[in-house]
Structures are given as structure tokens and as C-alpha cells.
PQR file with spaces between the fields and no chain letter, atoms N, CA, C, O and H, PARSE charges and radii, in Angstrom:
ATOM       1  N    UNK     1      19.169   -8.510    2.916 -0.4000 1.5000
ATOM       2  CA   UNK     1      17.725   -8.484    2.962 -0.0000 2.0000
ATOM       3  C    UNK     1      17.222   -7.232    3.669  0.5500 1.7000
ATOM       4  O    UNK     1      16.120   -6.700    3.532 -0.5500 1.4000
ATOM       5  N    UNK     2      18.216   -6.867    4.436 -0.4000 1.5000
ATOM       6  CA   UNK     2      17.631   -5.205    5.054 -0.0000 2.0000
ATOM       7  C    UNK     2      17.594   -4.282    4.271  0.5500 1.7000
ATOM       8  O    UNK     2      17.369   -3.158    4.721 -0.5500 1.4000
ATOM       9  H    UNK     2      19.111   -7.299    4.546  0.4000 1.0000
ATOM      10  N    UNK     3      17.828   -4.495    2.691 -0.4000 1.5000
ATOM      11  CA   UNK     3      17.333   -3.277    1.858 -0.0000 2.0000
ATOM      12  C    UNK     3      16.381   -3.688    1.358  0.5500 1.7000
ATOM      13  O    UNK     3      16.333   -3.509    0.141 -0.5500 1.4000
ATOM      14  H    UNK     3      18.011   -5.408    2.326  0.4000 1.0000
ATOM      15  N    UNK     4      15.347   -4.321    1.924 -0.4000 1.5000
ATOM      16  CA   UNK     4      14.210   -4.872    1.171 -0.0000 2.0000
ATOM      17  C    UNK     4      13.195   -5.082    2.369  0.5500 1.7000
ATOM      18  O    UNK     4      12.026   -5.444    2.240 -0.5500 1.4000
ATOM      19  H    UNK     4      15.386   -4.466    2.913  0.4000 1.0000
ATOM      20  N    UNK     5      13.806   -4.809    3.486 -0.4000 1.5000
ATOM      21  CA   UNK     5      12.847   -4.544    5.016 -0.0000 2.0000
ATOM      22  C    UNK     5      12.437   -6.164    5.148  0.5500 1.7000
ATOM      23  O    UNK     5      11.254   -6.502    5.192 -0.5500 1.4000
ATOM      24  H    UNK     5      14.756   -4.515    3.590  0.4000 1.0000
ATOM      25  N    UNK     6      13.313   -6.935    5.194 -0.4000 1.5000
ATOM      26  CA   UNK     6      12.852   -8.481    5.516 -0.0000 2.0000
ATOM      27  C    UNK     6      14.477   -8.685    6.261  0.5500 1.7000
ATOM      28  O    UNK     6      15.647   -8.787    5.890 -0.5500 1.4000
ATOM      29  H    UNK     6      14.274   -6.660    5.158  0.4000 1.0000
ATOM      30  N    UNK     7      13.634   -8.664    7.626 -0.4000 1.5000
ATOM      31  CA   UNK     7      14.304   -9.161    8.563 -0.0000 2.0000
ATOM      32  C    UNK     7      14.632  -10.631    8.735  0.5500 1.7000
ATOM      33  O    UNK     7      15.783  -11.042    8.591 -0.5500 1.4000
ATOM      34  H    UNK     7      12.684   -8.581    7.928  0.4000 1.0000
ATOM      35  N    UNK     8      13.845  -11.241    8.974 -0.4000 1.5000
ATOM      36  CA   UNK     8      13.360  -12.850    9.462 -0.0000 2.0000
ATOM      37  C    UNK     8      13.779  -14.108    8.745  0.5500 1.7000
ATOM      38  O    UNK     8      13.235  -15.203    8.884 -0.5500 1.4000
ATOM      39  H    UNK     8      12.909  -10.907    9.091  0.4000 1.0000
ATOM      40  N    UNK     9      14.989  -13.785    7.821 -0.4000 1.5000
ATOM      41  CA   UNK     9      15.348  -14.754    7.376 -0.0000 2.0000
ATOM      42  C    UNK     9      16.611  -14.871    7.815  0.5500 1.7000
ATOM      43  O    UNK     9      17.104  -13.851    8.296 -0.5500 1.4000
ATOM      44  H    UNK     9      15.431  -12.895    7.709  0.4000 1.0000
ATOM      45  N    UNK    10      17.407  -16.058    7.770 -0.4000 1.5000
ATOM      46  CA   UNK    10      18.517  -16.530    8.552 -0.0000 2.0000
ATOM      47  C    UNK    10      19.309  -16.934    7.768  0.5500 1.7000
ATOM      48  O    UNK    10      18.982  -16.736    6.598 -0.5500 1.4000
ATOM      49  H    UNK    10      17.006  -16.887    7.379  0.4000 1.0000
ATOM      50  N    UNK    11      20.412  -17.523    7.953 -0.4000 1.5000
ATOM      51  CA   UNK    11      21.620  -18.293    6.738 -0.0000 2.0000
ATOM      52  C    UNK    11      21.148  -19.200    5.774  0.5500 1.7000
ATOM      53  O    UNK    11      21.161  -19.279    4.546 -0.5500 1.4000
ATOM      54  H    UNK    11      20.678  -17.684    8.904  0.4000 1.0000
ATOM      55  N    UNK    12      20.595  -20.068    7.019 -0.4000 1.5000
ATOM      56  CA   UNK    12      20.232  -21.369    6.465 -0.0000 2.0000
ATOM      57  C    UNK    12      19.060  -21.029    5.684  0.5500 1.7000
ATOM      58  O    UNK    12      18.717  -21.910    4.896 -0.5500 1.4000
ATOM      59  H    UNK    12      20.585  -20.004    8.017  0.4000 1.0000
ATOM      60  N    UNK    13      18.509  -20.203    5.698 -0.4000 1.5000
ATOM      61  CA   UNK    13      16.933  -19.854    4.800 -0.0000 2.0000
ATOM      62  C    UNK    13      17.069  -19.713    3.414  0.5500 1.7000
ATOM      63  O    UNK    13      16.541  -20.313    2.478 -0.5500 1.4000
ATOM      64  H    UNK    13      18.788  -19.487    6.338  0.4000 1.0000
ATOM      65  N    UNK    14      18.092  -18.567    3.483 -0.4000 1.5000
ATOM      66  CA   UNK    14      18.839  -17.581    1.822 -0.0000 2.0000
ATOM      67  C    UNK    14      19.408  -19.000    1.025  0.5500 1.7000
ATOM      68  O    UNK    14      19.261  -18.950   -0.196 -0.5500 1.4000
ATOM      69  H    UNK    14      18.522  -18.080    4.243  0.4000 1.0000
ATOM      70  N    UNK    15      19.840  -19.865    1.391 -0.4000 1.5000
ATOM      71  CA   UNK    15      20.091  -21.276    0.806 -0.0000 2.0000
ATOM      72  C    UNK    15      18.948  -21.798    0.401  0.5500 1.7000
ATOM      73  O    UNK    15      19.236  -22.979    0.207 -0.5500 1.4000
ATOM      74  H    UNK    15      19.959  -19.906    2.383  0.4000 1.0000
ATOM      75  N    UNK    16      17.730  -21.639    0.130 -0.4000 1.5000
ATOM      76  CA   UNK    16      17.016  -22.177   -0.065 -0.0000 2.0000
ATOM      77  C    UNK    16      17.073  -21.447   -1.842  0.5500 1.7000
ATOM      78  O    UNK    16      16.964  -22.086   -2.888 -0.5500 1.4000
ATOM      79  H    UNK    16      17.496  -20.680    0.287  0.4000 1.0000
ATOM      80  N    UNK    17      17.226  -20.324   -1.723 -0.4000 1.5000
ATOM      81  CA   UNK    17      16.867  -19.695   -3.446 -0.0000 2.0000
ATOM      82  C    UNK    17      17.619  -19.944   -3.870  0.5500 1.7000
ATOM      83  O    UNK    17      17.701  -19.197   -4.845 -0.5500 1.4000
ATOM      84  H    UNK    17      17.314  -19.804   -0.874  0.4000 1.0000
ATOM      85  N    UNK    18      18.649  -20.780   -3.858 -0.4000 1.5000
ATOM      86  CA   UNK    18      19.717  -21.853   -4.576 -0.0000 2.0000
ATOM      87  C    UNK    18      18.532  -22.776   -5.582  0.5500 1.7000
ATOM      88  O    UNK    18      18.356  -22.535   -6.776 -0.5500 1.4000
ATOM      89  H    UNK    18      18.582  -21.387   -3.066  0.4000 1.0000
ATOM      90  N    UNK    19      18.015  -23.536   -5.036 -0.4000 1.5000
ATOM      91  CA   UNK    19      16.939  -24.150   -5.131 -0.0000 2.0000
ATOM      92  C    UNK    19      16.264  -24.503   -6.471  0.5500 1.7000
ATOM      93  O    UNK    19      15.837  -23.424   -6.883 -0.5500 1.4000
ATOM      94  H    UNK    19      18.158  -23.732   -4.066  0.4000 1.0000
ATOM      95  N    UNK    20      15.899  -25.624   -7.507 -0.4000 1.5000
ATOM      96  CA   UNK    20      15.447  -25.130   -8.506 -0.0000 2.0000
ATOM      97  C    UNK    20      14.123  -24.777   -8.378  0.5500 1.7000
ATOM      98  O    UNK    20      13.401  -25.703   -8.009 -0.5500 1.4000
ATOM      99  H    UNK    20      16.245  -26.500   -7.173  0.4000 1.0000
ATOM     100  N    UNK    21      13.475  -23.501   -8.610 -0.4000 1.5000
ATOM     101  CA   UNK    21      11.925  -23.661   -8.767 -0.0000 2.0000
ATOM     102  C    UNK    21      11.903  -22.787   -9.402  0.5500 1.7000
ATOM     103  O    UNK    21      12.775  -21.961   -9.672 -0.5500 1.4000
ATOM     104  H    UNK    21      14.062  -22.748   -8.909  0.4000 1.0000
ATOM     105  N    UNK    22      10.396  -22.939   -9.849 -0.4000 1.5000
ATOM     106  CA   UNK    22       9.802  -21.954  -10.856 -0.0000 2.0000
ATOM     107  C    UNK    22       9.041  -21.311  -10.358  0.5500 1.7000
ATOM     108  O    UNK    22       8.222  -21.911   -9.663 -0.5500 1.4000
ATOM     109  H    UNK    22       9.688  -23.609   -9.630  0.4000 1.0000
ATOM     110  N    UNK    23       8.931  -19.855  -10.451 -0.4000 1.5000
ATOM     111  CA   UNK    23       7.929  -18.559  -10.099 -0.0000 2.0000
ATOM     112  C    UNK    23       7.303  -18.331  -11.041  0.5500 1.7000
ATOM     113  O    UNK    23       7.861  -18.623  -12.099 -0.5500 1.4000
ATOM     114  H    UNK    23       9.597  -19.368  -11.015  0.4000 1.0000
ATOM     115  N    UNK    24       6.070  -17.798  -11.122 -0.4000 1.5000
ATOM     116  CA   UNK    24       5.247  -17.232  -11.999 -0.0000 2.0000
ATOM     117  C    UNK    24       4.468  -16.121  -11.279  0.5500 1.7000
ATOM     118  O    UNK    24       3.670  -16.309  -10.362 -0.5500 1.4000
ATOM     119  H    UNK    24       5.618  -17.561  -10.262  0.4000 1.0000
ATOM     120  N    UNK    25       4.803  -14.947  -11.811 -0.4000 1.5000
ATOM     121  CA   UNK    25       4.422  -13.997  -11.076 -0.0000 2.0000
ATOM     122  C    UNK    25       3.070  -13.097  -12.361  0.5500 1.7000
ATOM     123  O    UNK    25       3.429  -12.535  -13.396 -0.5500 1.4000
ATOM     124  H    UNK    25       5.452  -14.794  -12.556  0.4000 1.0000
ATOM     125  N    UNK    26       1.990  -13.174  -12.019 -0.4000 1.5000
ATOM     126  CA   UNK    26       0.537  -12.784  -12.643 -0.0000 2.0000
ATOM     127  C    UNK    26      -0.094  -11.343  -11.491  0.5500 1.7000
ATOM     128  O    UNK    26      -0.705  -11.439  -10.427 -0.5500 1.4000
ATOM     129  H    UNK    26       1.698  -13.631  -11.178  0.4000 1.0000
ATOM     130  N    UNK    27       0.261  -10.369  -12.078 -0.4000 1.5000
ATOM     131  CA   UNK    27      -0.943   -9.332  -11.190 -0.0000 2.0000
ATOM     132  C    UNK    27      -0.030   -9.496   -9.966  0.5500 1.7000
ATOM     133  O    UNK    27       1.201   -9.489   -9.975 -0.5500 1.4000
ATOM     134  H    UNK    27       0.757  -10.291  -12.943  0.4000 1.0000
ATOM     135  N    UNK    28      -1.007   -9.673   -8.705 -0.4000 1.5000
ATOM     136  CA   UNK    28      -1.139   -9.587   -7.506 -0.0000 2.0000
ATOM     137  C    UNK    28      -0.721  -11.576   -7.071  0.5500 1.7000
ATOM     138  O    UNK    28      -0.490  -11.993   -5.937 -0.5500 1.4000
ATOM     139  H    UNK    28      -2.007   -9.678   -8.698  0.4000 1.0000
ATOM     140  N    UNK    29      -0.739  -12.253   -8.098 -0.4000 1.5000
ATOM     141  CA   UNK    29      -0.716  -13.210   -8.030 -0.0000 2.0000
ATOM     142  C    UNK    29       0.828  -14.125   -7.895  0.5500 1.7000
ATOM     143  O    UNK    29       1.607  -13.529   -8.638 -0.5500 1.4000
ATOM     144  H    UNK    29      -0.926  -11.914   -9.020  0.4000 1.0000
ATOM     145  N    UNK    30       1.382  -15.033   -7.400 -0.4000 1.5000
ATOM     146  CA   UNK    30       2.558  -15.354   -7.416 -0.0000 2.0000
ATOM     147  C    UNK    30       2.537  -16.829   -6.868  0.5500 1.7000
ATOM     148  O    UNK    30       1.999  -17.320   -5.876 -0.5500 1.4000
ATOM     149  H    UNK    30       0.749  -15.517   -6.796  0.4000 1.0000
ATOM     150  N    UNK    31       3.222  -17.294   -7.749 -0.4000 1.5000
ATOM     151  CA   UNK    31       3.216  -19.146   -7.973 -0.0000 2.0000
ATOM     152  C    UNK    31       4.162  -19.334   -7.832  0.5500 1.7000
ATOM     153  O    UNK    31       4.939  -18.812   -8.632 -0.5500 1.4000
ATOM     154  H    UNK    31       3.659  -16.895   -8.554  0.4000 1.0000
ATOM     155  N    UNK    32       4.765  -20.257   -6.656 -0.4000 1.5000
ATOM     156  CA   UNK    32       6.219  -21.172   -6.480 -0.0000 2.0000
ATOM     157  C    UNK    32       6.073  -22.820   -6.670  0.5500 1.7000
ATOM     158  O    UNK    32       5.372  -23.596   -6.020 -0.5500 1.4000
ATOM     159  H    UNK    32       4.133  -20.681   -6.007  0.4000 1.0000
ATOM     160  N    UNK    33       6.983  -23.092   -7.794 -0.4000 1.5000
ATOM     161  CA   UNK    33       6.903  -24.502   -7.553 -0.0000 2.0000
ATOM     162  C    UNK    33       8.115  -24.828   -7.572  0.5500 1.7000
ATOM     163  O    UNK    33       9.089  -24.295   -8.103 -0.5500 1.4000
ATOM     164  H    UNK    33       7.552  -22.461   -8.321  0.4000 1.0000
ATOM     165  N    UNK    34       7.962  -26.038   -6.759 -0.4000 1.5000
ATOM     166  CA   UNK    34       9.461  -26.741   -6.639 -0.0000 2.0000
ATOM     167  C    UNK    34       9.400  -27.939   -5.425  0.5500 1.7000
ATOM     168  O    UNK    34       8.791  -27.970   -4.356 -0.5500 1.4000
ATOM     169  H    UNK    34       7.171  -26.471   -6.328  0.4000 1.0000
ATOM     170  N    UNK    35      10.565  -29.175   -6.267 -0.4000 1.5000
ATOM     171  CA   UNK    35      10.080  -30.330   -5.665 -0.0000 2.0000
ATOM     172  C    UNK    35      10.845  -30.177   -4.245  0.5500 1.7000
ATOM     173  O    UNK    35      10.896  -31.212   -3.580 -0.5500 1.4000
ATOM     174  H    UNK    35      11.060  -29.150   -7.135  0.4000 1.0000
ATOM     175  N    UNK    36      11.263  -29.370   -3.862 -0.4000 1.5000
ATOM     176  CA   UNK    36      12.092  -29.259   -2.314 -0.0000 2.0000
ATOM     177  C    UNK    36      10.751  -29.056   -1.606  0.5500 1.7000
ATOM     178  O    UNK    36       9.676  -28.648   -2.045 -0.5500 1.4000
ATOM     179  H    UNK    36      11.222  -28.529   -4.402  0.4000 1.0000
ATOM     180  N    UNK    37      11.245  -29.593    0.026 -0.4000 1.5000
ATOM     181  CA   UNK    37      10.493  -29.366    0.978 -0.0000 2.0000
ATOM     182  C    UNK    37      10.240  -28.526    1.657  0.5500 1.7000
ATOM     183  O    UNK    37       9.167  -28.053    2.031 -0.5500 1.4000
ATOM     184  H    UNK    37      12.119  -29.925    0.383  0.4000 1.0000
ATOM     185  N    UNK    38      11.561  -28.224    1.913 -0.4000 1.5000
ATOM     186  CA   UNK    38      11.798  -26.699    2.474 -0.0000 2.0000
ATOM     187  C    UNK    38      11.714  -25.847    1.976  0.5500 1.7000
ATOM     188  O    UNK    38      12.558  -25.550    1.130 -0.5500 1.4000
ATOM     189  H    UNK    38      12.433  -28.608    1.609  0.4000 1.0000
ATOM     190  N    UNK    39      10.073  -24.590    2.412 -0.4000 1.5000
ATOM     191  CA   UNK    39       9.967  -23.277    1.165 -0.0000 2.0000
ATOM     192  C    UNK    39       9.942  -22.789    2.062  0.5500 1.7000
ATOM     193  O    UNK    39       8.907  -22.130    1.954 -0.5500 1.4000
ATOM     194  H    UNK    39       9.388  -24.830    3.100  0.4000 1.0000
ATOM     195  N    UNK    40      10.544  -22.472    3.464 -0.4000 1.5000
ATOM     196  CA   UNK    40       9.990  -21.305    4.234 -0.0000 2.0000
ATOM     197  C    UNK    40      10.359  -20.118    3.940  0.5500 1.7000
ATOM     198  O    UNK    40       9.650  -19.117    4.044 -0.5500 1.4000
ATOM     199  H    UNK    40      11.384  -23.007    3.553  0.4000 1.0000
ATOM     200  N    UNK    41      11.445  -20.155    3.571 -0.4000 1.5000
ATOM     201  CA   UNK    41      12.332  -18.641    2.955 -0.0000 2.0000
ATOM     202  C    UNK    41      11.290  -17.929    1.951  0.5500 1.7000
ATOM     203  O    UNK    41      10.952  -16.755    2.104 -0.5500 1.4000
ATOM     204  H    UNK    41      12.021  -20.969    3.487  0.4000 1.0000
ATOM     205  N    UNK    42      10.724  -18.903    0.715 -0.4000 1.5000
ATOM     206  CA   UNK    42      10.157  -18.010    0.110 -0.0000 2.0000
ATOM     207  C    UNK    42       8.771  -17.727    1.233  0.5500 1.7000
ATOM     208  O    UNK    42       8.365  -16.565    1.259 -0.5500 1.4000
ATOM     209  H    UNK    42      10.999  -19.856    0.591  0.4000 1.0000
ATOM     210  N    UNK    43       8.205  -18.535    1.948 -0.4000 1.5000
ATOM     211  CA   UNK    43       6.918  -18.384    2.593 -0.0000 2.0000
ATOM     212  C    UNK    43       7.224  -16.702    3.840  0.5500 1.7000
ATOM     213  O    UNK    43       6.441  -15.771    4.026 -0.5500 1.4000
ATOM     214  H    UNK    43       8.535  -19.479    1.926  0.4000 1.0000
ATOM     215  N    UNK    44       8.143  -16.842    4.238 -0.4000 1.5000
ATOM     216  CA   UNK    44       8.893  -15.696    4.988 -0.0000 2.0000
ATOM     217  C    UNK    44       8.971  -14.628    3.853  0.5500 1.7000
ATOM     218  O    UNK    44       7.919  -13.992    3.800 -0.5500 1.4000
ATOM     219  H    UNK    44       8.780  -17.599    4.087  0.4000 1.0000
ATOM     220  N    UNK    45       9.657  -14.337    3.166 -0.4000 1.5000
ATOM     221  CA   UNK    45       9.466  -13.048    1.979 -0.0000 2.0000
ATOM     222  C    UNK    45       8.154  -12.736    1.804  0.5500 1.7000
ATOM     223  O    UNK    45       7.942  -11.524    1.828 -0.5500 1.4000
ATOM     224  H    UNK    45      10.512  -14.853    3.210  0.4000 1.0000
ATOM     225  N    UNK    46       7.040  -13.550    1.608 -0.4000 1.5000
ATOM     226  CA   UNK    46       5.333  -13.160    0.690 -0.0000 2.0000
ATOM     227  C    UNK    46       5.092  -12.749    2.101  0.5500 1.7000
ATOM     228  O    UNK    46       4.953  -11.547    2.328 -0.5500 1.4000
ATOM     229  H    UNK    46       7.212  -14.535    1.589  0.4000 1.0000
ATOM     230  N    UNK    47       5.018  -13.757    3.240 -0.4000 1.5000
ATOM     231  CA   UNK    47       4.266  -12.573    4.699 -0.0000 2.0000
ATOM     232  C    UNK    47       4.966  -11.780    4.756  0.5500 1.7000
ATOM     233  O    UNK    47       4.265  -10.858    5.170 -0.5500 1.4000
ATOM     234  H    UNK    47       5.131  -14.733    3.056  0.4000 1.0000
ATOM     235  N    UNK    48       6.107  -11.337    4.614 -0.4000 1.5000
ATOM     236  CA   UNK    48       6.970  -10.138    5.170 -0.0000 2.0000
ATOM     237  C    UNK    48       6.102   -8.999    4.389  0.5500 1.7000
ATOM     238  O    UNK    48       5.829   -7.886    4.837 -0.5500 1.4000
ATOM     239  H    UNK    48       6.677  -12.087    4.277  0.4000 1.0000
ATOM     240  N    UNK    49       5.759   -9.488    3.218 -0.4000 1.5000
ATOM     241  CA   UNK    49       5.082   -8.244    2.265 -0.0000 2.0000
ATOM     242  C    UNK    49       3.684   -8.530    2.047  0.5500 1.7000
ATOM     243  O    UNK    49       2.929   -8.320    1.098 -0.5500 1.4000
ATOM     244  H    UNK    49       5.980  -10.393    2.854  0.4000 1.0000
ATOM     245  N    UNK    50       3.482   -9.290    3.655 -0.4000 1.5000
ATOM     246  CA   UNK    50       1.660   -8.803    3.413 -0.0000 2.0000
ATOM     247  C    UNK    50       0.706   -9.803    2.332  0.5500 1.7000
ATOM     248  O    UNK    50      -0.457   -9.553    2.018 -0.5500 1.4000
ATOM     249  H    UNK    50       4.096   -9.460    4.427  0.4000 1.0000
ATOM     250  N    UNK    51       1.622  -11.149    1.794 -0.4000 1.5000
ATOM     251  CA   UNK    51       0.911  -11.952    1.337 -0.0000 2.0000
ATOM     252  C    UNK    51      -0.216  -12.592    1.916  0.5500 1.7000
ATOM     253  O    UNK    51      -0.246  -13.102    3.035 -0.5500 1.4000
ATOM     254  H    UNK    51       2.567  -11.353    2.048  0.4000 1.0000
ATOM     255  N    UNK    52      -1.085  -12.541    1.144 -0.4000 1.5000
ATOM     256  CA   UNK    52      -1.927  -14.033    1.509 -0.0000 2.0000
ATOM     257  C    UNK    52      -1.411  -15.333    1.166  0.5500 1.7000
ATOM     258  O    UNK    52      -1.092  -15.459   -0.016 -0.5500 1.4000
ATOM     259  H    UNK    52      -1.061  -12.127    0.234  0.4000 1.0000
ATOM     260  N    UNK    53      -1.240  -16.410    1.979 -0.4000 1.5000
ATOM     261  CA   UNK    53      -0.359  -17.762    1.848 -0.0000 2.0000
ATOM     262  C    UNK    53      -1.742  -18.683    1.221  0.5500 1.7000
ATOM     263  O    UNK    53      -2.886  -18.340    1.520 -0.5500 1.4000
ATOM     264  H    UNK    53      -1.499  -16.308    2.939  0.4000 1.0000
ATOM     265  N    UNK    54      -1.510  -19.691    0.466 -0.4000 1.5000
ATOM     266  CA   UNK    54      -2.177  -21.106    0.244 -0.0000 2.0000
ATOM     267  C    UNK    54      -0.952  -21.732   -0.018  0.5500 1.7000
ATOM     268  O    UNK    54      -0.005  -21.142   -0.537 -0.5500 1.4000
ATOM     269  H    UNK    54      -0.581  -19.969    0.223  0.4000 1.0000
ATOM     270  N    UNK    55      -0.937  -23.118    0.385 -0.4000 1.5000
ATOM     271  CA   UNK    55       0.088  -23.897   -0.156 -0.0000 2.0000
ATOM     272  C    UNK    55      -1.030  -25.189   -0.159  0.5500 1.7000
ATOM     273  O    UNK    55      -1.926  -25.499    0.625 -0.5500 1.4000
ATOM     274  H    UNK    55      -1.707  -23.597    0.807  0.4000 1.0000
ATOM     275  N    UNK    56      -0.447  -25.888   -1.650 -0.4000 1.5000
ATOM     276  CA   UNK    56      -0.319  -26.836   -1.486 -0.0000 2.0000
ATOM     277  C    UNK    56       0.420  -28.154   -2.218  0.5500 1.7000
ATOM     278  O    UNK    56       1.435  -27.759   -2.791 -0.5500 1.4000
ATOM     279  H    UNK    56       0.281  -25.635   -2.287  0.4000 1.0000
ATOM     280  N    UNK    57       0.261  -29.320   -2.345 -0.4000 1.5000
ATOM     281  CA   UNK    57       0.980  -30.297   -2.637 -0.0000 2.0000
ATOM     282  C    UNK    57       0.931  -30.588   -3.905  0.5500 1.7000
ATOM     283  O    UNK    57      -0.262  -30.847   -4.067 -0.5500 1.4000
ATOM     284  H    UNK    57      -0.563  -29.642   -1.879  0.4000 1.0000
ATOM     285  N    UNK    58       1.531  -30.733   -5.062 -0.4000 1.5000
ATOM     286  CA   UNK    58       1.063  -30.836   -6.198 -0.0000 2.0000
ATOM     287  C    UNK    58       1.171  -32.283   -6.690  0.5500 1.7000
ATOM     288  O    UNK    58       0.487  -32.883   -7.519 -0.5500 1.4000
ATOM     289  H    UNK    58       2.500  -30.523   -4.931  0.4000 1.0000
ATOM     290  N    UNK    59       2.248  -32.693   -5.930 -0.4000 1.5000
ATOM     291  CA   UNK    59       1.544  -34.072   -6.171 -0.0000 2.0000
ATOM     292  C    UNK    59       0.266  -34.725   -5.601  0.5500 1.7000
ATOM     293  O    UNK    59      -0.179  -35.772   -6.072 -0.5500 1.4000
ATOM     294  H    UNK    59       2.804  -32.206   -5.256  0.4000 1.0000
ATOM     295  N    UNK    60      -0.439  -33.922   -4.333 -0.4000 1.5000
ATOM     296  CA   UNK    60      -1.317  -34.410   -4.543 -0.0000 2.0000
ATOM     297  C    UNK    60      -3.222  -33.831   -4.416  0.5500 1.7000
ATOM     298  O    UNK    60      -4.365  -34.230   -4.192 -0.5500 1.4000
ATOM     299  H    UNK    60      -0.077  -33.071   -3.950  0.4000 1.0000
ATOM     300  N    UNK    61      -2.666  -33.025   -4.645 -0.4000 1.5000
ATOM     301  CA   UNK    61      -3.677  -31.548   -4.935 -0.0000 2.0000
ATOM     302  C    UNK    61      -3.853  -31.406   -6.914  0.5500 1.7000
ATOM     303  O    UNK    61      -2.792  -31.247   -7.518 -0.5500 1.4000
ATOM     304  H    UNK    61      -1.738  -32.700   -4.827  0.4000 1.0000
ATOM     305  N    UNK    62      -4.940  -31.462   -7.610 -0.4000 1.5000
ATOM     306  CA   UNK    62      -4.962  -30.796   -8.534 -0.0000 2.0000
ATOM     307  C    UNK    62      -5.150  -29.325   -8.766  0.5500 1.7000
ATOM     308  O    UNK    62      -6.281  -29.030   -9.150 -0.5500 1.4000
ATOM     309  H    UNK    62      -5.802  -31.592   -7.120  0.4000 1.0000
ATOM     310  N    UNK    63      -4.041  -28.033   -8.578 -0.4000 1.5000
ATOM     311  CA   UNK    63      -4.138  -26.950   -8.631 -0.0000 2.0000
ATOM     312  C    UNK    63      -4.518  -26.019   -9.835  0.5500 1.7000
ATOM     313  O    UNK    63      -4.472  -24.790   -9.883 -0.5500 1.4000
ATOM     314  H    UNK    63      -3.122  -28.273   -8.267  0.4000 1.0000
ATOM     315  N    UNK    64      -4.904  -26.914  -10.791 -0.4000 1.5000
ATOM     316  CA   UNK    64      -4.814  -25.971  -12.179 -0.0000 2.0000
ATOM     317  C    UNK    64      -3.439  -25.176  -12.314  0.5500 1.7000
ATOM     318  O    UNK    64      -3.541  -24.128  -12.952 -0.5500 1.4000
ATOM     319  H    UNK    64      -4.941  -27.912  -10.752  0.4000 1.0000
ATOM     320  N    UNK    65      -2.512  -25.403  -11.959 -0.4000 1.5000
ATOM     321  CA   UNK    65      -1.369  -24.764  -11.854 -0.0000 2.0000
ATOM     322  C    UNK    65       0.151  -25.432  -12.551  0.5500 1.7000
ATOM     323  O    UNK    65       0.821  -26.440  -12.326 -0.5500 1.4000
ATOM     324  H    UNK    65      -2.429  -26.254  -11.441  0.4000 1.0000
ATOM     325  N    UNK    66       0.226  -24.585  -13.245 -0.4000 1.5000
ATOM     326  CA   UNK    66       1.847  -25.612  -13.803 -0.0000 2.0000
ATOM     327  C    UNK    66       1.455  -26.702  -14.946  0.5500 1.7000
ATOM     328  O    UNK    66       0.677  -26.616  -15.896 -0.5500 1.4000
ATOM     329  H    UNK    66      -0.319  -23.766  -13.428  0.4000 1.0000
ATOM     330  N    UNK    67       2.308  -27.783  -14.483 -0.4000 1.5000
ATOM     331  CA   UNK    67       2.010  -28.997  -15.062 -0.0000 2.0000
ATOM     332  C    UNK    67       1.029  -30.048  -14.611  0.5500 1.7000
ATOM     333  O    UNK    67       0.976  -31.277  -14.629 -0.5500 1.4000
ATOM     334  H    UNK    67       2.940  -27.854  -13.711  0.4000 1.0000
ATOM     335  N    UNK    68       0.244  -29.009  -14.182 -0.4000 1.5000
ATOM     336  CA   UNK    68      -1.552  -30.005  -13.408 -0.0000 2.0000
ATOM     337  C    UNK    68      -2.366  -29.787  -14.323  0.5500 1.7000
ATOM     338  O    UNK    68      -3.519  -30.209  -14.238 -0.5500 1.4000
ATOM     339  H    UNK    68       0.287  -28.010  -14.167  0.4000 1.0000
């Protein structure tokens, strides 16, 4: 991850993009879904590069997003 200037992730984190989910990457825009709990790894990568974060629940949020 140090050729990509993202420090802040740990062992146990990089196990997370094992993970099944789906990205959708639009513009400036970038969508993670996936029924795991644990997203900090990807949430750690988008701030590392200056994201703006929203999360939320899709089961119980209607996001216009995905299969909503």
C-alpha cells in the first residue's frame, strides 16, 4: 500500500478486499456494496484520498442505489 501513499491500513484490514462486494465507480463518484460489516479498509482508502464519506444501510435506507 506504500506505492499508493496509504499508510493506515493493517493485516487484518487488506482481508477485507477478499470480501464479496460490488464497486461502481461513476465520475468523482464511487459505490461499495456488500453484505459484510466490516468496510473500514475500503472507508480508510476513500479518506486516505480525500473522499467525502456517506454510508449507509441498505437494508434499511432506500439509496436509489444498486438493487434499491
Amino acid at each position: 500500500m506504500s506505492e499508493v501513499s496509504i499508510h493506515s491500513l493493517g493485516y487484518a484490514d487488506v482481508e477485507q478486499f477478499l470480501y464479496d462486494t460490488e464497486i461502481d465507480v461513476k465520475g468523482s463518484r464511487v459505490v461499495v456494496q456488500t453484505d459484510e460489516i466490516d468496510v473500514i479498509a475500503y472507508i480508510k482508502v476513500l479518506l486516505a484520498k480525500g473522499a467525502k464519506v456517506e454510508m449507509y444501510s441498505g437494508h434499511d435506507h432506500d439509496t436509489g442505489v444498486g438493487g434499491q
